[in-house]
C-alpha positions as CSV (number, residue, x, y, z in Angstrom):
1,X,-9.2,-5.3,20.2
2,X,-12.4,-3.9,19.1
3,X,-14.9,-5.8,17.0
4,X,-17.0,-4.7,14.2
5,X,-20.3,-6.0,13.6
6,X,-22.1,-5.7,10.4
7,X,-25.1,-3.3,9.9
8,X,-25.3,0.8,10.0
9,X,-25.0,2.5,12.7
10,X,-24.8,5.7,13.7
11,X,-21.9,7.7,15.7
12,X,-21.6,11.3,16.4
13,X,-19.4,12.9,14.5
14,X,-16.3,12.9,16.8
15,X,-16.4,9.6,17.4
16,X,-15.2,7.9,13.9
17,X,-11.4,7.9,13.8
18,X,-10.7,6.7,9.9
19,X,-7.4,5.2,11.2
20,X,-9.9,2.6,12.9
21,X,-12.0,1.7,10.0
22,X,-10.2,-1.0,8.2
23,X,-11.1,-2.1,4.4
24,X,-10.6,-5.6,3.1
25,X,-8.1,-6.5,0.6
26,X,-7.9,-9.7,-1.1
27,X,-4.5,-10.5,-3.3
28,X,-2.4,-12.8,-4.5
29,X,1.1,-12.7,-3.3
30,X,4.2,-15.0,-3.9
31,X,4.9,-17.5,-1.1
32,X,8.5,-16.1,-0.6
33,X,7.1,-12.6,-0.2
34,X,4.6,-14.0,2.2
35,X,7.3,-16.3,3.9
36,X,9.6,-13.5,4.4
37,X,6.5,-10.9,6.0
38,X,5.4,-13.5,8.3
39,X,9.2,-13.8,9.6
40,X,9.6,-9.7,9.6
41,X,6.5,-9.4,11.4
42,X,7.4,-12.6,13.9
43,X,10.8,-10.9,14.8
44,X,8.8,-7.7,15.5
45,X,6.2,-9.5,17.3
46,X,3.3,-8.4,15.4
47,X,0.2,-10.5,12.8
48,X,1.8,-10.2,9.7
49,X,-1.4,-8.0,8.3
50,X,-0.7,-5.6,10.8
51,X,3.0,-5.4,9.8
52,X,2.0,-5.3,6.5
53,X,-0.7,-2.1,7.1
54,X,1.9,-0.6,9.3
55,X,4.6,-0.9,6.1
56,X,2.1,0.5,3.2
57,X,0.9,3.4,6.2
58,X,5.1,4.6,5.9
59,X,5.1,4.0,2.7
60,X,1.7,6.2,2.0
61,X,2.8,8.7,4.1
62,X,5.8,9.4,2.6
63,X,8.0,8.3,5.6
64,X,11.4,6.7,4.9
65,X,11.2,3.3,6.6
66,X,14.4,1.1,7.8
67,X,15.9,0.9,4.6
68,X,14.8,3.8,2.6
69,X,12.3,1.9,0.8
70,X,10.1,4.6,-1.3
71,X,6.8,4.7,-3.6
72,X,8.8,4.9,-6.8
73,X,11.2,1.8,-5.5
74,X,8.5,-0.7,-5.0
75,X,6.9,1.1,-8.5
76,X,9.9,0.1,-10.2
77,X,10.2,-3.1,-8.9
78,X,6.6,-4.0,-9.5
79,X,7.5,-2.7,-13.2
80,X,10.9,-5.0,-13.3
81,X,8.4,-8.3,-12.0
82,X,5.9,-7.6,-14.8
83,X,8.6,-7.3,-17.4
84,X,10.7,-10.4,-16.5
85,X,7.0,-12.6,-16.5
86,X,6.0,-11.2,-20.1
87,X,9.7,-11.9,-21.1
88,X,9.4,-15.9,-19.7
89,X,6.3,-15.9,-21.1
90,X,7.4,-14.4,-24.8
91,X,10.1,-16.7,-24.3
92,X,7.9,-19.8,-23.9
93,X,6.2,-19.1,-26.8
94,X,9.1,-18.7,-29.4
């Protein structure tokens, strides 16, 4: 594995491969979602981050990963979480 250091430095022009730069995200995620990656990635023998790069890279891509899992279905399950929270939440406050 390659390490990055800090700092600028220069390459030529044919040596940066943008699949190799890597960007850090921070995020909050449920501990059942989290749970259930780690095991994914485990049975696949992989660091759960990498499973999880190598899942949004299908999904960015447009590629139909085991399971069929699409862009618009993780949309509209993102949209079907935030709903059911503001729901609880109205529902708290009645």
């Amino acid at each position: 594995m390659k390490k990055i250091k800090t700092g600028k430095v220069e390459l030529p022009l044919n040596e940066f491969n943008p699949k190799k730069g890597k960007f850090r995200v921070n995020m909050f995620v449920d501990l059942d979602v989290i749970d259930s990656i780690r095991k994914r990635a485990a049975e696949e023998h992989m660091p759960y981050q990498t499973w999880i790069n190598r899942k949004l890279r299908e999904v960015v891509q447009n590629e139909s990963p085991p399971g069929g899992v699409t862009l618009a279905d993780i949309e509209r399950l993102i949209d079907e979480r935030l709903e059911e929270r503001v729901d609880k939440k109205v529902l708290k406050r009645a």
